[in-house]
C-alpha positions as CSV (number, residue, x, y, z in Angstrom):
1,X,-5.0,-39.0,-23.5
2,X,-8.6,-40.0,-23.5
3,X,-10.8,-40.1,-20.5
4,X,-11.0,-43.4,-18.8
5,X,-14.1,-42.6,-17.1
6,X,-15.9,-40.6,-20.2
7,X,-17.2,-42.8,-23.0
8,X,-16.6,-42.1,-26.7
9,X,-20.0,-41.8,-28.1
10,X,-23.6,-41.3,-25.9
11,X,-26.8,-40.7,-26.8
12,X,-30.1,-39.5,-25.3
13,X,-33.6,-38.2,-25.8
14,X,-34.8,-34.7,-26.2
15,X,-38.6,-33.7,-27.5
16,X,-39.0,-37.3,-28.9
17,X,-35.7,-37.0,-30.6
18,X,-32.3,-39.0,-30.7
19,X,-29.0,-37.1,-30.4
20,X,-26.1,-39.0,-30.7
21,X,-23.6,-37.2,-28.9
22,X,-19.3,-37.8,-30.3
23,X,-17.3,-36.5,-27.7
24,X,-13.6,-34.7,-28.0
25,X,-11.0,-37.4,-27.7
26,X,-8.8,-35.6,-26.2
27,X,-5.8,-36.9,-27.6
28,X,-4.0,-34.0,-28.4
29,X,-3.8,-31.2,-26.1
30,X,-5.9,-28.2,-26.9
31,X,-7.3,-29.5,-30.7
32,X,-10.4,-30.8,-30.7
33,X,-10.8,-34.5,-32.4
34,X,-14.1,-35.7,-32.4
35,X,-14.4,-39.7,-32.1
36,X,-14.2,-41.9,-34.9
37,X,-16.0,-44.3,-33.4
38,X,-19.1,-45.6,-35.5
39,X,-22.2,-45.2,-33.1
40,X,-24.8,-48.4,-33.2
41,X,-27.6,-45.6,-33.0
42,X,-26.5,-44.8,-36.8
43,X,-26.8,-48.4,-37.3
44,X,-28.3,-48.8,-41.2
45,X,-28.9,-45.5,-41.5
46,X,-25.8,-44.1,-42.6
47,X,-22.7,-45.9,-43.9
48,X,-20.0,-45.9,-41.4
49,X,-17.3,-45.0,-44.1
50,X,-19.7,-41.9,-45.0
51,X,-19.7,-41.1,-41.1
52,X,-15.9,-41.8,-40.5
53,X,-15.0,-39.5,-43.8
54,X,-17.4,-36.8,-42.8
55,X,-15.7,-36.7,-39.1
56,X,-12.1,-37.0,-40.3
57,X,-12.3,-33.7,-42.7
58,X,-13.8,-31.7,-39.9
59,X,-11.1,-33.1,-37.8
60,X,-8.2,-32.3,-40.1
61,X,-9.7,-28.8,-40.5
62,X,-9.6,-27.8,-37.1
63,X,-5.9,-29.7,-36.6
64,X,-4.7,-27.0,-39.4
65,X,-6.9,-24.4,-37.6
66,X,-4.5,-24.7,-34.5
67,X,-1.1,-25.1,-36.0
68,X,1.0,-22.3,-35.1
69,X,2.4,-20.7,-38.1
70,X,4.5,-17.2,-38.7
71,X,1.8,-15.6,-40.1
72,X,-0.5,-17.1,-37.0
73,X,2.0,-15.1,-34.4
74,X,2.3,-12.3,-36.5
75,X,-1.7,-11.7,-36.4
76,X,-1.8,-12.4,-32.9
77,X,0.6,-10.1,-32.2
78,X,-0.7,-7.3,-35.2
79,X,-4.3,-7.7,-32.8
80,X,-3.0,-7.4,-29.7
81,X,-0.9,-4.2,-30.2
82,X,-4.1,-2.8,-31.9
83,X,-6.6,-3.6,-29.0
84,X,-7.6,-6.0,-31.5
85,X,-8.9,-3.4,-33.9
86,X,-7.5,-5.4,-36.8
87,X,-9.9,-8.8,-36.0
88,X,-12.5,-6.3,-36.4
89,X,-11.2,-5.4,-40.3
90,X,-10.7,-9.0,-41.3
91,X,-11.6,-12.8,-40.1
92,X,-9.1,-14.5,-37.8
93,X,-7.7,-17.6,-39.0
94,X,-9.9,-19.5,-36.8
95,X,-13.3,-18.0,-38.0
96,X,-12.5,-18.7,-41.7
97,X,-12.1,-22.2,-40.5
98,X,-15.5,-22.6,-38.8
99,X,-16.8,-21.2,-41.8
100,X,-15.4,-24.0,-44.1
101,X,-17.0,-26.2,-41.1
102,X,-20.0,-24.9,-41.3
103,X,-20.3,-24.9,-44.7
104,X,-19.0,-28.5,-45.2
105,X,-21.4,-29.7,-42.4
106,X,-24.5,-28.2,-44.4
107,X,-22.9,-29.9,-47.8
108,X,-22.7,-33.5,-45.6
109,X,-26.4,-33.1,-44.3
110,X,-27.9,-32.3,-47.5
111,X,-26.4,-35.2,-48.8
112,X,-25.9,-37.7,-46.9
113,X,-27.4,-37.1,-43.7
114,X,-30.4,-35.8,-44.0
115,X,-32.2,-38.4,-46.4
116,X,-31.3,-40.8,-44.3
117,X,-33.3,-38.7,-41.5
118,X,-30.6,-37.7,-39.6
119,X,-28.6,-34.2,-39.4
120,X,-25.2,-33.5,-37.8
121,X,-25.1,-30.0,-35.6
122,X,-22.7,-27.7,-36.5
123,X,-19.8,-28.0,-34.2
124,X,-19.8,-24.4,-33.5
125,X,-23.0,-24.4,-31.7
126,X,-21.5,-27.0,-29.1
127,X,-18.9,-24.8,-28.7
128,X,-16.8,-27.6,-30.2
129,X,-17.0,-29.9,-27.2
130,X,-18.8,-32.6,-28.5
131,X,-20.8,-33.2,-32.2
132,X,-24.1,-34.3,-31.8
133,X,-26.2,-35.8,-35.0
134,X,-29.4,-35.5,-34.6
135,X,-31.8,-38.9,-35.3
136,X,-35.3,-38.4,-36.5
């Protein structure tokens, strides 16, 4: 369940620059959603169906990130019974999926986002609390 008392979207200034801040929704336990909420900072600068498509990929990827899976529970279980020796031979589930992330997010900046001077943060560096786009 959302926070009452936390809003959906905020914004603010830093070094003469807009950051539009989507918070977690909070919805379902331990996944992070960000807000679909269309911000009136983006106003006419980027479509809102652009916006709410680019939000609900990175949303769906980081719903199947956290789905619980044989394969998921075998891993965990491979790394802990190795002192977690084996995450250091391969990628864990959850770091391919940032990757995709971070990829997608640079692929939605360069086109979208950025020529319409703004640029979404990748999620990672937020530590997936909240995504901020950045408003030039």
């Amino acid at each position: 369940m959302p926070f009452p008392d936390r809003p959906q979207t905020s914004s603010f200034t830093s070094n003469h620059t807009l950051i539009v801040r989507l918070n977690d929704t909070h919805v379902i336990p331990d996944v992070t959603q960000f807000t679909l909420l269309f911000p009136p900072e983006l106003q006419g600068r980027v479509e809102p169906a652009v916006l709410k498509d680019t939000i609900e990929h990175i949303n769906a990827m980081l719903r199947k990130a956290s789905m619980v899976s044989v394969r998921t529970v075998f891993s965990n279980l491979l790394a802990c019974l190795t002192l977690y020796i084996t995450d250091m031979c391969r990628k864990t589930k959850t770091a391919k999926t940032m990757d995709r992330i971070t990829k997608y997010v640079k692929a939605q900046n360069q086109k979208y986002f950025l020529p319409a001077g703004c640029q979404i943060v990748d999620p990672r560096k937020t530590g997936l609390l909240h995504l901020d786009i950045i408003v030039r």
